[in-house]
N, C-alpha and C positions, 0 to 999 in steps of 0.2 A: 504493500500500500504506500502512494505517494503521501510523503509530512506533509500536513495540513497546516497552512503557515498560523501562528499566533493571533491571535484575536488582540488587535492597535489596541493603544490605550486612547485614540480619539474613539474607537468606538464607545469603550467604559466611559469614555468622558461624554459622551452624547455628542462629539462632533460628527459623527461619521452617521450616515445613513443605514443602521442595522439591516437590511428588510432585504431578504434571497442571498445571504453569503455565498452559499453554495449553488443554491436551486436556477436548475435552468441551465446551465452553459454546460454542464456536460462535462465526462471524466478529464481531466489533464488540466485543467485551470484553476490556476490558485486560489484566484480571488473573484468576487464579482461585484458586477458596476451599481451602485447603488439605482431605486428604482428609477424609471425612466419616466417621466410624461408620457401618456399615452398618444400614439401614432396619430398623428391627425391626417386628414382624406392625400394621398397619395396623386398628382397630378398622373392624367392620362400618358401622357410622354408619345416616346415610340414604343409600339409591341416589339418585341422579344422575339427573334425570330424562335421557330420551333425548334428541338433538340431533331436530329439527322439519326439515323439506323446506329445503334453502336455506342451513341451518346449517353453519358449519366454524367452526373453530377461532379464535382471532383473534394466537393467540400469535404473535410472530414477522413480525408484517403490517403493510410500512412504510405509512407516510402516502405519497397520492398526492403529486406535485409538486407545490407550488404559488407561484410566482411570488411573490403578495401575498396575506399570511393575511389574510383579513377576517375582521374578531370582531363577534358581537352579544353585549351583555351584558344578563344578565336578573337582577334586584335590585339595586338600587341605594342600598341604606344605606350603613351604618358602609363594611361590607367592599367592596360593589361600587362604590361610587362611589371609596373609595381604592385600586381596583383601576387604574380606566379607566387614569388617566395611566401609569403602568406601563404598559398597553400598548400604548398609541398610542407611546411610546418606545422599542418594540424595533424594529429595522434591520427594513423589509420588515413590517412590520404595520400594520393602520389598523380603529380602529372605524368599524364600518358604521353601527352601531345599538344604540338603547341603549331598554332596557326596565322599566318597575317601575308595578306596582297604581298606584301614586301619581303624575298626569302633571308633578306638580312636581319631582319629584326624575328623572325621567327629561331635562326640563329643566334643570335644575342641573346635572347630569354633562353635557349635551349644552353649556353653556354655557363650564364649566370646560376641554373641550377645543379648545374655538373659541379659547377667550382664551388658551390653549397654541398656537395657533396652526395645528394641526392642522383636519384637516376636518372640519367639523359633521356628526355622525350622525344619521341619522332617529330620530326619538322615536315610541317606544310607550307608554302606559299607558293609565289610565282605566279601567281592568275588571281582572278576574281572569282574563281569558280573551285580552289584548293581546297575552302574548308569544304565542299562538299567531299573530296576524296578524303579527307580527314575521318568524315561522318560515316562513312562503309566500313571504320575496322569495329569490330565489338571490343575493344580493351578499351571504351569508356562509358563513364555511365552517369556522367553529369558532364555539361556544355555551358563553359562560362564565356558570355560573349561582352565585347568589350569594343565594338566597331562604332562609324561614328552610325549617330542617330538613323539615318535613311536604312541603313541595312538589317535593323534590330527585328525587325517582324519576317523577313524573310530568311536569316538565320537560323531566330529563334524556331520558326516553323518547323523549318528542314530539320533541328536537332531530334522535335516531336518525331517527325516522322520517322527518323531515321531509330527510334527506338530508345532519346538522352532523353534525362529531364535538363533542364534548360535554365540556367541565372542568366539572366539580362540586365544591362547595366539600362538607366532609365533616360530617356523611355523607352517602353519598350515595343512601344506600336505611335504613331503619328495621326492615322484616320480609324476613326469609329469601324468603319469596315474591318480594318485588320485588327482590331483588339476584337473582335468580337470573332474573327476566324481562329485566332490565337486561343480564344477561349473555347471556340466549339473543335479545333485541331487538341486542344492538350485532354478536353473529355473523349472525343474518337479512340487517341491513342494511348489513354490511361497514363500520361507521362504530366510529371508537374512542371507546370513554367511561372517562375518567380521572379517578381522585378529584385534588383541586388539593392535595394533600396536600407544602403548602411548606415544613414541617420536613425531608423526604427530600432537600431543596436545599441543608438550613443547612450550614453552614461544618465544623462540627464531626461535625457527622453522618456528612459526606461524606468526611471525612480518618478517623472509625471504621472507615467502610463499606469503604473501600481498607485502612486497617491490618487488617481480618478476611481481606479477600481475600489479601494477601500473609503472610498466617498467623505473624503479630507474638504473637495471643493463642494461638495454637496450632490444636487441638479445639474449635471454639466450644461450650458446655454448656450456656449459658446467657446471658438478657436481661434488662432490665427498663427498661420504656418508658411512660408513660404523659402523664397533663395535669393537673398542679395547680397548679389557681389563683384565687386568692380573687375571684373575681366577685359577690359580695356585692352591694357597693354599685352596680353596675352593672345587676344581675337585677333591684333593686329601683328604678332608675334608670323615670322614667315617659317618656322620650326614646329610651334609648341602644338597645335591641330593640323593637321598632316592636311594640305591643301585647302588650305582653310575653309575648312567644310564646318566650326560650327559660326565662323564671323558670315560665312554666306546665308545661313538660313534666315539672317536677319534682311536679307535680301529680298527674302520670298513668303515669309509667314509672317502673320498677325498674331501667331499663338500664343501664349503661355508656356513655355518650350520646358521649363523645369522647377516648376513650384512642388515635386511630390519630396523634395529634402524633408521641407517642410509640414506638407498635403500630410503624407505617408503618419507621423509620430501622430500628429491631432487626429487625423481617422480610425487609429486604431485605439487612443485613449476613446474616442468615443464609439466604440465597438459598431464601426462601420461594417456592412455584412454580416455582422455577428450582432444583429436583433437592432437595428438602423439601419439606412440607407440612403446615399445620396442623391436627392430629387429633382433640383435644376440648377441652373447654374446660369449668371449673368455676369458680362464682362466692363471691364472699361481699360481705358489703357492712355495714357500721354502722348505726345507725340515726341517722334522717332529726333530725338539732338544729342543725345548722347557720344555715339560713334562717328557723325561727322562732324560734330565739333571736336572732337580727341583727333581725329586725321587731320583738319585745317592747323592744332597745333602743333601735332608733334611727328607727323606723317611725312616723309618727302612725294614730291606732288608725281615720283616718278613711280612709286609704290602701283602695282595692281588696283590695289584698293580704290583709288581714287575714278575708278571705272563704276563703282559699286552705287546704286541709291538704296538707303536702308529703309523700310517701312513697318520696321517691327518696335513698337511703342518700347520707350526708356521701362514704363514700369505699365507692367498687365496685373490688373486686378480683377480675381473671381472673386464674388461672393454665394458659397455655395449653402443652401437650403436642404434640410435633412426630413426626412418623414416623423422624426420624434421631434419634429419643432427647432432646431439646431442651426447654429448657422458658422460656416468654416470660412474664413477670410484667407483667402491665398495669394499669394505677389511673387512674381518675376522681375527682378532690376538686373541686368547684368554691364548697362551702358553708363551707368553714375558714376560718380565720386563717392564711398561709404564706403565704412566699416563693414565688416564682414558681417554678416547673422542668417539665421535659419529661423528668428522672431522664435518660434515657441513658445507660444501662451494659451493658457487654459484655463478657463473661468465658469464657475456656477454658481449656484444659491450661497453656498458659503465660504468661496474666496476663490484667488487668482492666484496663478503662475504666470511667471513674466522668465522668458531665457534673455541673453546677449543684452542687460540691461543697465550693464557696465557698474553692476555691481563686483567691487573685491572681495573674493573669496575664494577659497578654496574649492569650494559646489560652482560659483556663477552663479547668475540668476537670483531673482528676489521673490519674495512669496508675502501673501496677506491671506488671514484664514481665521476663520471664527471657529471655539472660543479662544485661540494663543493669542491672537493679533488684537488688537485696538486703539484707537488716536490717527486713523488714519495716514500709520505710518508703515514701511516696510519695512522687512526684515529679512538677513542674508539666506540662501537656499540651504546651507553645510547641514546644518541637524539635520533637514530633510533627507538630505539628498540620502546621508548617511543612513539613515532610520529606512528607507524605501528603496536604498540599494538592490537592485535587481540580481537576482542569484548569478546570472551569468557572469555580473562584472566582479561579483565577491569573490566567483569559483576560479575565474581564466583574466580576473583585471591584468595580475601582472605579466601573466603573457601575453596580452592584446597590447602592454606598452612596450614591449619589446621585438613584435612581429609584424605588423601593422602601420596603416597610414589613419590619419584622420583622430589622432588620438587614441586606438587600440579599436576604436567601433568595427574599420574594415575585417580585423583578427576575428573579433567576436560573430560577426555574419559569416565568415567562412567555417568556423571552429564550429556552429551552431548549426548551420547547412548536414556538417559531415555527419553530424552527431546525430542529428535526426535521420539521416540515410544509415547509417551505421547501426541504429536501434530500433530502425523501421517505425518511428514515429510518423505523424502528422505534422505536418509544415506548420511553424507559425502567419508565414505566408505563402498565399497562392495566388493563384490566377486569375480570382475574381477582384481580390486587392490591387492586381498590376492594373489588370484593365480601369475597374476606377480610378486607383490616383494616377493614371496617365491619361483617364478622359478629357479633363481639364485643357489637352493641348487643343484636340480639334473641336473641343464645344464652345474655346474662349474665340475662334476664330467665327463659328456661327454666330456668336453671341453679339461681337463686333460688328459683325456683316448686317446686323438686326438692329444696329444703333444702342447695342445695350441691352436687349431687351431679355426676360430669362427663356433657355433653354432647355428642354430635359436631359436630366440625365437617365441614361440607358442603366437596367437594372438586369447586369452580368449574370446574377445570382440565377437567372428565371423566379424568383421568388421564396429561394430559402435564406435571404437578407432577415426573416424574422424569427430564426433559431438559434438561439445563442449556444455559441460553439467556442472552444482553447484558439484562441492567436498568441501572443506574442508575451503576456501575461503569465507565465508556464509554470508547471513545476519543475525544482531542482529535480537533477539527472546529469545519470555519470557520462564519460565517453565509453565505449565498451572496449575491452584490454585489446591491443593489438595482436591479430593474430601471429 
């Protein structure tokens, strides 16, 4: 039997909403979200296309057993190549195979794990069409892909098919069509496809996601989650995105291109798909001064770039609308001047969390919460953080700060991937989660095109969004011994 974590002392104190600890979410989840408001009338939207011959569900569908995760990796820049050693590092993992257009850098990451000491992976590249011969050997059985954004849906596909479950760096589909192919390809072929979405790991995220479940904030009401971060000098970097594939899509899209940093943590504190679901979505966005102002300064006028007109707004704002009443505020800035943040904030009936609030501390973040808090003042996140530490970071912290990018988060998503292939668990995330918080790209683009106005969001689940099920909230759990 999995320990049943402690009964908080907000509960004994009457802060926390006592009512379903357990009931309802079903075996593997520690805790549960205090009650919710009941569902109010659910807009019409788009129907759901029907499930195909072969189809079921995927919700709730452990990973088969497997002794030794073998990983093929497919792109191999900035991110994939600083992926590899991460997970050649997790207990019971080994890269098979390592993939990228370019057969030099397929070599370089194959080279860099030999000299780790690890075993040499076969290399693919030289075409655009490699990792498909990558995809015909069976010595893999997870597909981490890491290409840029246009090829993620057609990778990600081919891994289903070909028999991988599939991590996608996000996003992981661009148009409503293919997130919902992705979704109806991963139930055909019984294989999971998970966005890699390593802020749901971070530290703090994960001590929110537990302080909402043990109902610290009360009535959750409300989020806000997004990705800002001055990428300026980097978009325009003629190295750092390999033909500057992601300064061009500012080119060609209105969308919201990567608010799920953010989307992802507040969706699953508020048990999106797991008894919620997101309803419609309306956009708004600035206009596009960002990136040609940063080229008339610091650009010379003989640069490519200056061939470019950008039409993708400084900062896209969704506000997303939930069937429990909820409302998720999401932003893209990547063409400003700012501090880095991922916002993170989380607020209900009886207090707030605030991340990147430039509070000093040890935690980050500041918090207000009834009954600790009062005089309308704030107070630093550290007890918290400490007190709702999420087992994963207690059990593998200091090996996610010594293995890992991103402050150990990226460790912890790989370490917790194998783990659950490894012990044939259930995914904390799956495929109905990728497809929502990457819906946001092409609904902020209808939404815009409609002057603002709200659009539905498509409901991945087919309608089991009202069964509360384990995500990311979990029980402690070992790695299983290496064979």
């Amino acid at each position: 039997m999995p320990d049943i974590p402690a009964v908080s002392r907000r509960t004994l104190m009457g802060g926390a909403l006592a009512t379903g600890v357990a009931a309802g979410l079903g075996a593997g989840t520690a805790s549960a979200a205090p009650a919710a408001p009941a569902a109010q009338a659910v807009p019409p939207g788009e129907p759901a296309p029907p499930r195909g011959r072969g189809q079921r569900s995927m919700a709730n569908v452990p990973f088969t057993v497997h002794r030794t995760v073998r990983v093929g990796l497919i792109g191999l820049g900035n991110r994939g190549h600083g992926m590899a050693s991460g997970w050649a590092a997790v207990p019971g993992c080994t890269v098979t195979a390592v993939c990228d257009i370019r057969a030099e850098r397929a070599a370089r990451t194959a080279d860099l794990l030999a000299f780790e000491g690890r075993p040499r992976p076969a290399e693919y590249g030289g075409s655009a069409e490699a990792y498909l011969r990558m995809l015909r050997h069976d010595d893999i059985d997870l597909v981490y892909i890491a290409t840029p954004w246009e090829f993620h849906h057609e990778q990600g596909r081919a891994a289903l098919l070909a028999g991988k479950h599939a991590l996608v760096e996000l996003p992981v589909a661009t148009e409503l069509d293919e997130l919902w192919d992705l979704v109806d390809t991963s139930e055909r072929t019984r294989r999971h496809l998970i966005l890699s979405e390593n802020c749901n790991y971070g530290r703090n995220e994960l001590a929110m996601l537990r302080m909402a479940h043990d109902g610290l904030f009360g009535e959750i009401t409300n989020g806000h989650g997004g990705y800002l971060h001055d990428l300026r000098a980097l978009l325009f970097s003629d190295t750092y995105y390999t033909d500057s594939w992601r300064r061009l899509w500012h080119t060609r899209s209105t969308a919201s291109f990567y608010a799920m940093h953010g989307l992802g943590p507040i969706a699953a504190a508020m048990d999106v798909n797991r008894g919620d679901r997101m309803t419609a979505l309306r956009a708004t966005a600035t206009e596009p001064r960002g990136l040609a102002d940063y080229r008339e300064r610091f650009v010379p006028t003989s640069h490519p770039s200056w061939r470019e007109t950008y039409v993708n707004g400084d900062l896209v704002t969704c506000l997303i609308d939930t069937a429990r009443g909820r409302v998720i505020r999401a932003e893209h800035d990547v063409s400003s001047p700012r501090p880095y943040s991922r916002i993170n904030s989380l607020a209900g009936s009886r207090g707030i969390f605030e991340d990147y609030a430039g509070v000093t501390s040890a935690g980050g973040g500041r918090i207000y919460v009834e009954p600790d808090h009062s005089g309308h003042t704030w107070r630093a996140f550290d007890s918290y953080r400490k007190e709702f530490d999420h087992w994963l970071w207690r059990k593998i912290g200091d090996d996610a700060a010594g293995n890992g990018g991103h402050g150990g988060m990226d460790y912890v998503l790989q370490w917790r991937t194998v783990q659950q292939m490894r012990a044939g668990l259930v995914p904390d995330m799956d495929v109905y989660d990728a497809a929502v918080w990457c819906s946001p790209v092409p609904l902020s683009v209808r939404s815009l095109a409609a002057g603002g106005r709200p659009v539905p969001v498509p409901d991945f689940t087919r309608g089991s969004w009202v069964n509360r099920r384990p995500g990311l909230d979990s029980h402690p759990g070992e790695m299983p011994p290496v064979p």
